[in-house]
C-alpha positions as CSV (number, residue, x, y, z in Angstrom):
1,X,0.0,0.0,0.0
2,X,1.1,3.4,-0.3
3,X,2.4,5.2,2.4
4,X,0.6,8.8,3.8
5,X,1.2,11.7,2.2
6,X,1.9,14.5,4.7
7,X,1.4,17.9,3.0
8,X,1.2,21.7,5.1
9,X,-2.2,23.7,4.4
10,X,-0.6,27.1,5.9
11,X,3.6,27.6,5.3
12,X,5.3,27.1,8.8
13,X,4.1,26.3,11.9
14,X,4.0,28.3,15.5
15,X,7.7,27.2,17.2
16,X,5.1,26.0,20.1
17,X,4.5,22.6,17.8
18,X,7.6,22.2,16.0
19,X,8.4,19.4,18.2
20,X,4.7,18.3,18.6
21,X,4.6,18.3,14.9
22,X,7.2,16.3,13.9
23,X,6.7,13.8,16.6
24,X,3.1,12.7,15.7
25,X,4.1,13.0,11.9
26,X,6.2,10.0,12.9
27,X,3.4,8.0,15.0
28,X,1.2,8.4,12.3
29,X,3.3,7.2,9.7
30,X,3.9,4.1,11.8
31,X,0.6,3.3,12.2
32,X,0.0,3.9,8.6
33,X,3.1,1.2,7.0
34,X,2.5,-0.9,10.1
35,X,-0.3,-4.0,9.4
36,X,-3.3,-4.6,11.6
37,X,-6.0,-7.0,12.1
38,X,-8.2,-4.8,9.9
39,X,-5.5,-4.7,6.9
40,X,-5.1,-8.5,7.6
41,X,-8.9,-9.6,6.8
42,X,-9.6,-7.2,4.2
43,X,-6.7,-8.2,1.9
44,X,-7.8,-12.0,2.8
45,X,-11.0,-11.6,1.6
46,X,-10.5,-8.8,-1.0
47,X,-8.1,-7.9,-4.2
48,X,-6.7,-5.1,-3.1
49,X,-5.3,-2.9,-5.9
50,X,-3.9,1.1,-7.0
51,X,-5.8,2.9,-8.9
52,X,-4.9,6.1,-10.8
53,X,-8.5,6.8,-12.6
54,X,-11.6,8.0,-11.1
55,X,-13.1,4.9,-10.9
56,X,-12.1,1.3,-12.4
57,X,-14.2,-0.6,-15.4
58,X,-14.4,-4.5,-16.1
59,X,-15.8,-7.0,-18.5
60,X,-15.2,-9.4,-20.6
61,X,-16.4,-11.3,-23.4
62,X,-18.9,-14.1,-24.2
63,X,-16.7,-17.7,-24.8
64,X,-16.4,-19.7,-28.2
65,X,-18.6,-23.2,-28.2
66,X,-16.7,-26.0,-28.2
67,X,-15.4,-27.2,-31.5
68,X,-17.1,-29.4,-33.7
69,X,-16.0,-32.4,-36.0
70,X,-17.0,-31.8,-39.8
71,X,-15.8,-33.8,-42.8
72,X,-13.1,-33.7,-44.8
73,X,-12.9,-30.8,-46.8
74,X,-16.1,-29.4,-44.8
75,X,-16.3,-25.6,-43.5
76,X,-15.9,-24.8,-40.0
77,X,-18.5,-23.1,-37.5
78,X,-18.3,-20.0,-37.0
79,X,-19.1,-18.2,-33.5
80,X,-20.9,-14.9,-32.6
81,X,-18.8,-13.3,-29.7
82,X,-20.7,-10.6,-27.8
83,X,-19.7,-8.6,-25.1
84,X,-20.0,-9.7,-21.6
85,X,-21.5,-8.3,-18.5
86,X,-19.5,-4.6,-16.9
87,X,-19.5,-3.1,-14.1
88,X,-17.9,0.4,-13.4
89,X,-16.7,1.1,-10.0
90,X,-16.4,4.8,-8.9
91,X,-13.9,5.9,-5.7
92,X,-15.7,8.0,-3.0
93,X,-13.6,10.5,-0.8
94,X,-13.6,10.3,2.7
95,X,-12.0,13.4,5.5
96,X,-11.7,13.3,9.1
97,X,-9.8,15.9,11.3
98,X,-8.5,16.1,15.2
99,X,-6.6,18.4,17.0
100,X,-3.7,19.2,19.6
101,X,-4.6,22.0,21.5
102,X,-2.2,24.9,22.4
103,X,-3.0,23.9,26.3
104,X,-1.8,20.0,26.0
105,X,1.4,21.0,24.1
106,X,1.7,24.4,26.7
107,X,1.3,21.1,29.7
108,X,3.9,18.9,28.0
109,X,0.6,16.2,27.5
110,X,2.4,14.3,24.8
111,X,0.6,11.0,25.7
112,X,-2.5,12.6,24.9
113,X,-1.3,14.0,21.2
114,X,0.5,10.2,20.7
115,X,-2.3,8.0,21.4
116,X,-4.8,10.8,19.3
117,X,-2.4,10.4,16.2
118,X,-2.5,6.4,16.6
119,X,-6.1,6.5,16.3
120,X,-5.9,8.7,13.6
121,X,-4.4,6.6,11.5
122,X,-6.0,3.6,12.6
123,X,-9.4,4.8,12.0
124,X,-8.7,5.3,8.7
125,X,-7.8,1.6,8.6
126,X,-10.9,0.2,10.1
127,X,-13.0,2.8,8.1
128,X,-11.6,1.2,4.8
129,X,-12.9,-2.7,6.5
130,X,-16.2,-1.2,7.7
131,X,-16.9,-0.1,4.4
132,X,-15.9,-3.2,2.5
133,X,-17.7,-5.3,5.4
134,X,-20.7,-3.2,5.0
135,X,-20.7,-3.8,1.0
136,X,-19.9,-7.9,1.5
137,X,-22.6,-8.7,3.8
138,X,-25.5,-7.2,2.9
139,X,-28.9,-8.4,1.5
140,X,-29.7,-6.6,-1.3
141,X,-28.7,-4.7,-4.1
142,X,-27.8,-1.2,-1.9
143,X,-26.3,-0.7,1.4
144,X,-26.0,2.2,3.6
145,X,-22.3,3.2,4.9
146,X,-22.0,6.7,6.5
147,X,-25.3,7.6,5.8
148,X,-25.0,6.8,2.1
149,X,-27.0,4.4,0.2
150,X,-24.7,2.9,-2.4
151,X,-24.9,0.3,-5.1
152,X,-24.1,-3.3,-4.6
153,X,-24.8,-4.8,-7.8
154,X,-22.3,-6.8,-10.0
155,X,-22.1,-7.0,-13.7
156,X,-24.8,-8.3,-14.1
157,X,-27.3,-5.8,-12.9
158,X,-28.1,-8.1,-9.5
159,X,-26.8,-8.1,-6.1
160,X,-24.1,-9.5,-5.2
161,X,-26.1,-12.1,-3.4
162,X,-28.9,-13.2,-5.7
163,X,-31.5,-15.8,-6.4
164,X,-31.3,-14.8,-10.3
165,X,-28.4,-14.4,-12.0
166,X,-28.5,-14.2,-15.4
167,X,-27.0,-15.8,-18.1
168,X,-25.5,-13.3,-21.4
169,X,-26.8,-15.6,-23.8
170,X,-29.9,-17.1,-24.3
171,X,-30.5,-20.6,-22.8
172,X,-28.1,-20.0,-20.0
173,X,-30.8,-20.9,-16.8
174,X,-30.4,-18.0,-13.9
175,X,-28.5,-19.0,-10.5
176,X,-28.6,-18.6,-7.0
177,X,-25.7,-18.0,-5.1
178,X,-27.7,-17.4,-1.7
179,X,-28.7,-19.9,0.4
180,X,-31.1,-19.8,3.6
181,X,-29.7,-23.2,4.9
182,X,-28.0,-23.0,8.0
183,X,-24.4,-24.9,8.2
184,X,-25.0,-27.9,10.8
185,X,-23.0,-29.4,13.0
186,X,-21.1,-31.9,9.8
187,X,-19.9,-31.5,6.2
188,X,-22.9,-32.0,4.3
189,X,-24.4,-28.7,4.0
190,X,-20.3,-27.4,3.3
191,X,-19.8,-30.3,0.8
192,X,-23.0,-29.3,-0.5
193,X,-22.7,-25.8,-1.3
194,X,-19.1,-26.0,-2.2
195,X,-20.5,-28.3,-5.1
196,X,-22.8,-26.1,-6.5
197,X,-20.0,-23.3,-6.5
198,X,-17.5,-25.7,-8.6
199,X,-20.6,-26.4,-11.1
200,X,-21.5,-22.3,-11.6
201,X,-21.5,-21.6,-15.0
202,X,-20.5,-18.8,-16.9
203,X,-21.7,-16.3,-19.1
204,X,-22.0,-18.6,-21.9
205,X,-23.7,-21.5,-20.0
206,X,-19.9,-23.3,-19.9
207,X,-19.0,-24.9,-16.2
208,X,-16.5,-22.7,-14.3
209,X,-14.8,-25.7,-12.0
210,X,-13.4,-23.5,-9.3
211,X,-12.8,-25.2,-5.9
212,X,-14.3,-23.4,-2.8
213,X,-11.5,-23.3,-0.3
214,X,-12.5,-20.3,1.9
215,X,-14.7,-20.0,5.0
216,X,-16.0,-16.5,6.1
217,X,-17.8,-16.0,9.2
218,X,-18.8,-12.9,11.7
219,X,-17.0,-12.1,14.7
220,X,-19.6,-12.5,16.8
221,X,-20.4,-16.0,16.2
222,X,-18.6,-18.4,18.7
223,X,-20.3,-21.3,18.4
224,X,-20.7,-21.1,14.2
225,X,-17.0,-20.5,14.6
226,X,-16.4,-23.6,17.4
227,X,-18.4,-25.5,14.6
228,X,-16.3,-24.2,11.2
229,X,-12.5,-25.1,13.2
230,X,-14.1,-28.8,14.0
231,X,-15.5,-29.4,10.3
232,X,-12.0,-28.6,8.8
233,X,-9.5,-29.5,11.6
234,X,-10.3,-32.7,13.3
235,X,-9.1,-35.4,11.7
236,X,-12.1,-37.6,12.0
237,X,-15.6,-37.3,10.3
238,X,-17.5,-35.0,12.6
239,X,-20.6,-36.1,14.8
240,X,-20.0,-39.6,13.7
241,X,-18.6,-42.4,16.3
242,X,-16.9,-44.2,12.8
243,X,-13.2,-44.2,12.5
244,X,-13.7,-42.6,9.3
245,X,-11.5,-39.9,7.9
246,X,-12.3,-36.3,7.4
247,X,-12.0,-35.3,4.0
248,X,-12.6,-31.9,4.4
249,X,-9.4,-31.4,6.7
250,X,-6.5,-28.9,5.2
251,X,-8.7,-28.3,2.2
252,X,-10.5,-24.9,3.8
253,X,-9.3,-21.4,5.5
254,X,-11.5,-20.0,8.0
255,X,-11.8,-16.2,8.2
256,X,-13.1,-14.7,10.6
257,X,-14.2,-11.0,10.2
258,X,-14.1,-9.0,13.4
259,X,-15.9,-6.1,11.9
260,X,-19.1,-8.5,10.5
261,X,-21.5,-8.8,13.6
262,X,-24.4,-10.8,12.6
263,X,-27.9,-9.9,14.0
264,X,-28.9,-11.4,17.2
265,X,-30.6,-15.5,17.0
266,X,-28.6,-15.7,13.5
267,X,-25.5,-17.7,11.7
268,X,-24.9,-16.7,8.7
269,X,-21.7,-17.9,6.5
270,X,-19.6,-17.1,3.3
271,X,-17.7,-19.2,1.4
272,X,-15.4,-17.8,-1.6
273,X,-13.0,-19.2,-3.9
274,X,-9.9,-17.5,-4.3
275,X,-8.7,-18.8,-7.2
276,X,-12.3,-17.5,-8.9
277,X,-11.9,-14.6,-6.9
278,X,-8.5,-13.6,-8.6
279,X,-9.1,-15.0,-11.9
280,X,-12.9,-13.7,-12.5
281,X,-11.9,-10.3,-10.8
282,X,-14.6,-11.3,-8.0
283,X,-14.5,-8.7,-4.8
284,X,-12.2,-5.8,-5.5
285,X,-11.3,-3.1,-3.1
286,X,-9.2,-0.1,-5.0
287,X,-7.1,2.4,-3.0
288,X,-7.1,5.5,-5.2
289,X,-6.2,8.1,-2.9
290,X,-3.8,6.7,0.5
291,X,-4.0,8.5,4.0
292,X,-3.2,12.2,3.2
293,X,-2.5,14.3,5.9
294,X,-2.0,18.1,6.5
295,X,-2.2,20.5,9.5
296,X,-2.0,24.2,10.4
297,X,-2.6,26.1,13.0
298,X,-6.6,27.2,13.9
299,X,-5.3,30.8,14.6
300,X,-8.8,31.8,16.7
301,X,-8.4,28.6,19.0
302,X,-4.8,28.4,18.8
303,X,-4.7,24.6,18.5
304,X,-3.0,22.7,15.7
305,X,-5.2,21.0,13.9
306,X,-5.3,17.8,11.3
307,X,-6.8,16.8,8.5
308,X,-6.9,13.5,6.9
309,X,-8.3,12.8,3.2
310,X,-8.6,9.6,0.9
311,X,-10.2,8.0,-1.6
312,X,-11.1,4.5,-2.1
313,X,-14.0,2.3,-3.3
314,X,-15.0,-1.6,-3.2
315,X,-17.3,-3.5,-5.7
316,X,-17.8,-7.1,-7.6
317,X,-17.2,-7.5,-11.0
318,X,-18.6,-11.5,-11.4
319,X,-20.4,-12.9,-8.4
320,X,-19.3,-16.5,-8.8
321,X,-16.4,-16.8,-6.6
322,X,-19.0,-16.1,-3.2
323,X,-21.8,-18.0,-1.7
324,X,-23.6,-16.9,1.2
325,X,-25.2,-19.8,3.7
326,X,-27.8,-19.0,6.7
327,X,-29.1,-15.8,4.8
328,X,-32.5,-14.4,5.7
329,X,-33.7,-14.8,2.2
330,X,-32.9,-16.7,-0.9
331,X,-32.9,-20.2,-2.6
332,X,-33.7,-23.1,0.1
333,X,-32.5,-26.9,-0.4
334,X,-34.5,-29.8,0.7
């Protein structure tokens, strides 16, 4: 990631801060280079990328059919390629300011003006995770972040989450990658679901084949989590008195996102594919704009005050690298 940017807004500084200044410059930029728990899940779940435009476009193209046998001599079939499903993601600027006042400098309250930088910085950190958890785990095709309803479709024109996904060409049937069925206590509704990710087809109706390796849960979930570490780490079949291995051991990563909390009475569950989620340019989180900080000095309060500016944005090109399990609506299997 790129580091902050530190700019002035007003020439030189009162001699009161110089020191000040300088010192949580540094703190900041710390904080900014260092990793966290919130940099940690987001670039787990998310491509994270630079981007130098105002906002970042994606599609792709319909596929040729497979080819067919014709006799000797015979002409060969031609294909109509169309354009695929696109999606344009726009960047939205964020800003949020503090301040050292004259009278915690003045008192030599440099504990105070440290631990206000490190939050600074950090908040910028869990703001980008909020919003990118806000965009991920919602039902519907909008969610609200800072007071802000913003879209949450994909290509296609759905929600991330939908019951109807369309095919580009005709004959391709729609698909559900939402489910309302809640894990269990064994492999079956995991093995389950992962199958019908592996057999998602694409645009032209061809079968995709990506494994589902990824678990993603909420933080607030210890006994869905107590349940995910048992389906994929013990080394017998779980719930079942049989000597009989466990097949889904060391084939699944469990995430668990601190800044998902999941509505009281409920255990809802992603899985993902990260190979389809690289390859098919799935969830995508673009830092256009890093951490850019400037002060001066607020000459009617005399305190030195901070600003901090970026841009960023988060969206889905193709849906078909995520499932979501124990939703509140969508497709049910019996």
């Amino acid at each position: 990631m790129a580091g902050v940017v530190f700019s002035k807004l007003s020439g030189k500084n009162d001699s009161t801060f110089k020191a000040v200044e300088g010192l949580l410059t540094e703190i900041i930029k710390d904080v900014d280079t260092g990793k966290t728990k919130d940099d940690e899940v987001l670039n787990a779940i998310f491509n994270v990328k630079k981007s130098k435009k105002f906002g970042e476009r994606a599609g792709g193209l319909t596929e040729f059919s497979d080819f067919q046998f014709v006799p000797e001599g015979g002409e060969a079939v031609s294909d109509e390629i169309e354009e695929g499903f696109g999606k344009l993601i726009e960047h939205l600027q964020v800003l949020k300011d503090f301040k050292t006042t004259k009278a915690m400098v003045d008192d030599n309250r440099l504990d105070d003006a440290r631990l206000a930088a490190a939050n600074f910085a950090r908040s910028y950190k869990r703001t980008k995770l909020n919003y990118a958890t806000a965009y991920l785990v919602a039902e519907g095709a909008t969610f609200t972040f800072g007071g802000k309803t913003l879209d949450r479709t994909t290509g296609d024109a759905k929600a991330l989450f939908a019951t109807d996904h369309p095919g580009k060409r005709s004959g391709v049937a729609a698909q559900s990658n939402v489910f309302t069925n809640a894990l269990g206590t064994d492999v079956h509704m995991l093995n389950r679901l992962a199958n019908i990710g592996r057999n998602f087809k694409n645009e032209s109706g061809n079968i995709l084949g990506y494994t589902f390796d990824t678990i993603i849960i909420p933080g607030n979930c210890p006994e869905l989590e107590e349940v995910c570490n048992r389906i994929i780490g013990t080394a017998g079949v779980v719930g079942n008195a049989n000597n009989d291995i466990n097949t889904q051991k060391g084939k699944w990563r469990l995430i668990v996102n601190h800044r998902w909390e999941a509505a009281a009475g409920t255990n809802p569950y992603m899985l993902q594919s990260s190979e389809a989620n690289k390859e098919l340019r799935g969830l995508m989180f673009y830092n256009r704009t890093p951490l850019d900080v400037a002060n001066e000095i607020d000459i009617k309060t005399r305190n030195l005050v901070w600003n901090g500016y970026g841009r960023f944005s988060v969206g889905s090109y193709n849906w078909r690298c995520q499932i979501l399990g124990g939703a509140q609506a969508g497709t049910t299997l019996t």
